[in-house]
N, C-alpha and C positions, 0 to 999 in steps of 0.2 A: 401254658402252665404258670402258674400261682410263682412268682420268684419271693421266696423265703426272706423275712429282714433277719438286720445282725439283731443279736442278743444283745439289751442292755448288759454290761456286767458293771456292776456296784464295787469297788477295791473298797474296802474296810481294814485299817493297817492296826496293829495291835498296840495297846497302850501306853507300851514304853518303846515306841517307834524312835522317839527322840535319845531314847540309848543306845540306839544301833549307831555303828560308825560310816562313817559315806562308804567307805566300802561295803560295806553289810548291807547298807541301803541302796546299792546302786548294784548289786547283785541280786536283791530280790526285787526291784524292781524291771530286771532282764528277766528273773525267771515269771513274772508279771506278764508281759510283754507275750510270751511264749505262751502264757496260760489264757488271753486275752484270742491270740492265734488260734488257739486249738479251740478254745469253746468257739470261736465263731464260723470253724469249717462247717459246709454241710453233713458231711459223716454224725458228728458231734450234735450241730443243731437238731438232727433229727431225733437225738436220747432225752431231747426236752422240747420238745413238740409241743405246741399249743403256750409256750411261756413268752415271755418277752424280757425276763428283770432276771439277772442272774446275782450273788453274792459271793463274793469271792474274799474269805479273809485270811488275810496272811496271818500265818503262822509256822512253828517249827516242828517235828516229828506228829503230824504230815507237814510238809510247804504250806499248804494251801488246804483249807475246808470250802464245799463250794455248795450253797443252799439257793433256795426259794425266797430265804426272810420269812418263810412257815412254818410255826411251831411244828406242825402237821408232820410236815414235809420231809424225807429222807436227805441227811447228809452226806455228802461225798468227802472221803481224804483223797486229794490228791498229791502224789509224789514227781517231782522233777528233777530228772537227772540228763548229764549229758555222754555222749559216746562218741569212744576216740576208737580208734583199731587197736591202740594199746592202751595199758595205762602211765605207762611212762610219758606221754605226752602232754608238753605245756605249753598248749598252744600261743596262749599271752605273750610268754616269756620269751617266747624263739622270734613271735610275732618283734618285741620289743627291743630285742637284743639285736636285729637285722637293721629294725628302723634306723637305731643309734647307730651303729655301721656305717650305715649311707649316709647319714647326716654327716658324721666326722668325718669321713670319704670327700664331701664336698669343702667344710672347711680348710681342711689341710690342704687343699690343691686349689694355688689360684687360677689357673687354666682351667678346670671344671667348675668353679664358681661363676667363673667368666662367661663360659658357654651356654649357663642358664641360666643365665638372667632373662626376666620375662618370663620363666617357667613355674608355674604354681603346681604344679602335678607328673610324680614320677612316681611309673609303676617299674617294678624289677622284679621279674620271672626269675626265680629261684628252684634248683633241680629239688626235685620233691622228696632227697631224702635230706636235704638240709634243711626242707617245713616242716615235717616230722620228726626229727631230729633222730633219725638215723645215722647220721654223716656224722663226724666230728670236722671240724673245718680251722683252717689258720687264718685269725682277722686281720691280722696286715695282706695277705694276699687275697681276700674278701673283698679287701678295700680299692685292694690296685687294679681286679676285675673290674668294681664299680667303676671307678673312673677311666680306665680303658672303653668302657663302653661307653661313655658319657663322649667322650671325645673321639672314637672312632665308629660308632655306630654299631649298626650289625656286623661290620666286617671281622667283628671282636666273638672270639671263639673262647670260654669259660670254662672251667672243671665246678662252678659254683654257681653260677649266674649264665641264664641261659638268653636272657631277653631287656632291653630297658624301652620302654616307652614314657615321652615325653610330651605337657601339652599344656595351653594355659585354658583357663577356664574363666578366672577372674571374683574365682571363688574365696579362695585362699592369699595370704603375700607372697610375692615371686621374691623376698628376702627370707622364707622362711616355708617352702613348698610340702606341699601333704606328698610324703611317701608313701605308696601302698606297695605290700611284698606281696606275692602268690606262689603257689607251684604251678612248674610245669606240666603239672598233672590236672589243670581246672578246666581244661576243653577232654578229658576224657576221665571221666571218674567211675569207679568200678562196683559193682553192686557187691550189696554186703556180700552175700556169698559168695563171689569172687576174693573178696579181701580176705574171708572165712580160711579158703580154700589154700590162696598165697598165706597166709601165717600155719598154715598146716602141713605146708610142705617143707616151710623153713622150720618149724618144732621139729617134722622129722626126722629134715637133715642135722642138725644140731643134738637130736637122742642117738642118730644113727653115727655119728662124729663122737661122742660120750663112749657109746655099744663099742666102738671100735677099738676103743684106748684098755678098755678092761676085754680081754681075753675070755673068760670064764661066764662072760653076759651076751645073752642076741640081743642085738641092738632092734633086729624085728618084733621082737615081746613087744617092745616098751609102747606104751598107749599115750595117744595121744588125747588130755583131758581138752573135752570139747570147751566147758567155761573159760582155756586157757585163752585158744583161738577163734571165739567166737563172741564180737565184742557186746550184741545186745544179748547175750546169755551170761555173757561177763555181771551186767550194768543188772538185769533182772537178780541175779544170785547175790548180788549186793543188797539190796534192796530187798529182796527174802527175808533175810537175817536182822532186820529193826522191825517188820510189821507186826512182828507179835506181840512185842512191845507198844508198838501206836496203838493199836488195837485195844490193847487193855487199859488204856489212858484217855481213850476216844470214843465211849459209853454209845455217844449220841450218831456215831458215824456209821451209816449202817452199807454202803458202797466205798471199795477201795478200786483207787485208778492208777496206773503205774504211766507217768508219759515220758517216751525217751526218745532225748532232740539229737537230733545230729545235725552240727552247727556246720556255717559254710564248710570253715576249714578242715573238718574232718577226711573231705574228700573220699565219702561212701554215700552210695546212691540205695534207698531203703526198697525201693518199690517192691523187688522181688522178693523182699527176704520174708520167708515163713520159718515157722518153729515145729518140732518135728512133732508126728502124730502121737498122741495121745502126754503132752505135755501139761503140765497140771503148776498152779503157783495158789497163793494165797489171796493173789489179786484177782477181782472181779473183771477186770478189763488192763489189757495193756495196750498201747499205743505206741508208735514209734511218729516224732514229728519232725518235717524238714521245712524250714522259709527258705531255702537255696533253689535255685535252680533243679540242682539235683535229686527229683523226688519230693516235689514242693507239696507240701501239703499233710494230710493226717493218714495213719493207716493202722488199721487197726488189726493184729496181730494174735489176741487173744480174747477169750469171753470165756466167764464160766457157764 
């Protein structure tokens, strides 16, 4: 069999690129990246069969238009978003708030500075609802984990910190080593409709906790709205509510495509997830994309 090449994709950045701030540019250049990804899967290559040049121009409501460079040719909008099991989740911030933790964990202690020296790389297993940020947690006792475990190894039992590995590589300075945080949860991560299911039982313990305080109400009535716990019907029902808008602003666009990534840390595995029979949206195609291990790859979820 004939092995298929990558697509050229052409990035074309919008006029006043230089008024973007580095973070505006370094976020659409991640969602770049993703959109680079997903045109070059097989699934995808096969919707542009016989092409070799794709055009990809950044812009905003949609992301992304993506053409031929042929007047001819049909335009795509496409929209990128990402999905977390909630929306309270800030993956960045918890990601940065941990790092800083461990950092100051090693200066304030000259015994754990001490002990890793030569070390350019610490990883720290963190119980997976303080990556979610589930947990609320006290950082002076965050901190004194971290460094019990720096100095007594595994034999260190955590309410916060489940793991530390250490190693040099020769990458990084061993005066100044790359911390990476994870959950405990990244050797077993749950398919969406698993996670689906765990936030559905916990809405209905929490209506059925509600039902029980008022008297005069069954806590059994109370329904549970699927958009609540159901995070790519979440992310789709978002993304409903501007299209009609793009649409009317976007003449020349005659395919909309909805792609929705779930990023490592999300810790949801897409593979099995479907959308219930006879679901209907605005979008021509929706996609769910994963670079993670878990579910690597593009899949595609809906077609009108």
């Amino acid at each position: 069999m004939k092995k298929e090449c990558e697509l050229n994709i052409h990035c074309e950045y919008p006029h006043n690129w230089d008024q973007y701030s580095d973070r505006e540019q370094k976020k659409k250049e991640g969602e770049f990246d993703i959109v680079s990804f997903f045109l070059n899967n097989p699934l995808v290559r096969k919707l542009f069969a016989g092409k070799k040049d794709l055009y990809v121009t950044f812009c905003e409501e949609p992301d992304f238009i993506i053409s031929l460079n042929d007047v001819s040719s049909a335009k795509i909008g496409l929209e990128i978003t990402q999905c977390y099991a909630t929306k309270k989740y800030n993956s960045p911030q918890i990601n940065s708030d941990l790092i800083k933790l461990c950092k100051t964990a090693i200066t304030e202690d000259e015994k754990v500075a001490n002990s890793i020296k030569g070390i350019d790389h610490i990883q720290v297993i963190f119980s997976h609802d303080i990556m979610t940020g589930n947990l609320r947690y006290d950082k002076q006792k965050l901190k004194q984990e971290f460094q019990l475990f720096i100095l007594n190894g595994n034999n260190t039992s955590g309410e916060y910190i489940r793991d530390i590995k250490t190693w040099h590589s020769g990458i990084y300075s061993p005066n100044d080593p790359k911390i990476i945080v994870n959950s405990d949860m990244m050797y077993w991560i749950p398919t969406i409709d698993a996670v689906v299911e765990m936030l559905g039982n916990a809405k209905k313990e929490e209506t059925t906790t509600e039902g029980s305080e008022q008297k005069n109400k069954d806590p059994q009535k109370k329904s549970v709205n699927i958009k609540e716990i159901d995070p790519i019907r979440r992310c789709i029902s978002d993304k409903e509510k501007k299209i009609a808008n793009y649409k009317s602003n976007n003449d020349s666009v005659s395919q909309w495509w909805l792609c929705i990534e779930i990023p490592e840390d999300a810790y949801m595995d897409p593979r099995l997830y479907q959308l219930v029979p006879g679901f209907k949206s605005e979008y021509d195609k929706i996609f769910i994309v994963s670079k993670s291990i878990y579910g690597y790859g593009v899949h595609l979820i809906f077609e009108s």
